[in-house]
C-alpha positions as CSV (number, residue, x, y, z in Angstrom):
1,X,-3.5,-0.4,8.0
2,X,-1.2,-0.2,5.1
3,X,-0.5,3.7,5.3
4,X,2.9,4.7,3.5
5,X,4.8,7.3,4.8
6,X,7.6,9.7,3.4
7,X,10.4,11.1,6.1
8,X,13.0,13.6,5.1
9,X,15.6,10.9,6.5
10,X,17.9,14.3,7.4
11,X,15.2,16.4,9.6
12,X,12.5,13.2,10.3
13,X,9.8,16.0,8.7
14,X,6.9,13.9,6.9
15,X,6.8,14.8,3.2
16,X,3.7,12.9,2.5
17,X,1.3,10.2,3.9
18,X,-0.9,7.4,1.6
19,X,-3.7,5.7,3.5
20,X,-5.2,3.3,1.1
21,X,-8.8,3.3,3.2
22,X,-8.0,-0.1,4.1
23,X,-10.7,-0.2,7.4
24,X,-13.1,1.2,5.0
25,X,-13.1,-1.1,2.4
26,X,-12.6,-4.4,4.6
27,X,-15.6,-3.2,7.1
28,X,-18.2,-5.8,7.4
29,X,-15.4,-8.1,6.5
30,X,-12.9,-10.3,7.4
31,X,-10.2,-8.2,9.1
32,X,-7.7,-10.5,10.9
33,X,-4.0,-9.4,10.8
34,X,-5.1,-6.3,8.4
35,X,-3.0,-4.1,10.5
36,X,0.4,-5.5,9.2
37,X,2.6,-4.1,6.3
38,X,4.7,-6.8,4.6
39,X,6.7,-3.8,3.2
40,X,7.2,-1.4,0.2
41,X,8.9,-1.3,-3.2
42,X,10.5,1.8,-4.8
43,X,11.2,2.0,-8.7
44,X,11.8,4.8,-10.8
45,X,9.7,7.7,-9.5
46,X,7.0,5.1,-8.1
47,X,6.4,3.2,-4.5
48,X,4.5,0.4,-4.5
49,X,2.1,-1.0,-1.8
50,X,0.3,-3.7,-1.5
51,X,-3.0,-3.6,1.1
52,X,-4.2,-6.7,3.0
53,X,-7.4,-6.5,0.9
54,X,-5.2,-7.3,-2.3
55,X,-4.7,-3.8,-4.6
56,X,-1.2,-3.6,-5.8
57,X,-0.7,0.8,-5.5
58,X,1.4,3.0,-7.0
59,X,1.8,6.2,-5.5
60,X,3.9,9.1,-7.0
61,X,7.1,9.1,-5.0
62,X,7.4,13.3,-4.8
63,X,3.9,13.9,-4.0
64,X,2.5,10.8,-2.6
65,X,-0.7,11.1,-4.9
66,X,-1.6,7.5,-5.8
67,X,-0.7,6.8,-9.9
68,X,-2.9,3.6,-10.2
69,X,-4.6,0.7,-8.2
70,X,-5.3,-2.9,-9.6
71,X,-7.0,-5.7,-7.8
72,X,-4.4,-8.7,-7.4
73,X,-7.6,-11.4,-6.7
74,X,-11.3,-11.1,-6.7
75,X,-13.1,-9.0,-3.5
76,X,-14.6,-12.2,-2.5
77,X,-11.7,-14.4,-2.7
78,X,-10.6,-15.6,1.1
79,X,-7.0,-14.8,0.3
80,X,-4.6,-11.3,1.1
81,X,-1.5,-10.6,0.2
82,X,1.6,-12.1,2.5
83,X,4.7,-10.2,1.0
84,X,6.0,-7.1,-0.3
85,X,5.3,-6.1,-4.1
86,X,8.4,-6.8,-6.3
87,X,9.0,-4.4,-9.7
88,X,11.5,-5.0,-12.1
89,X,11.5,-4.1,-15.9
């Protein structure tokens, strides 16, 4: 459901876990293939997500706390998002 997860890649110990609500704010709706995670983006001291129900997140890579959440296409639109998010400068 879109849940990003930080692992110390030395001792496997979880740092930090982002769930972006997704059942929450899809219930009622459409929900087919929600459970699948096209991937992640790092860049500078941000990771981006982007949820089936189409926010583009950033969460604060050090503390996991999300930054700042847009919506990619309108709440009622029949679309979701099919790739990972891409940043550049």
């Amino acid at each position: 459901l879109n849940i990003v997860r930080a692992v110390d890649a030395a001792t496997g110990e979880l740092k930090w876990e982002f769930d972006p609500r997704l059942g929450e704010a899809l219930a009622g709706k459409r929900q087919v293939g929600m459970s699948h995670n096209r991937g992640i983006t790092f860049y500078g001291n941000k990771v981006f997500a982007a949820t089936y129900d189409g926010r583009l997140i950033a969460i604060d890579a050090k503390t996991g706390k999300q930054a700042w959440s847009v919506r990619t296409f309108p709440e009622d639109a029949a679309l979701y998002i099919t790739g990972a998010p891409k940043a550049f400068k």
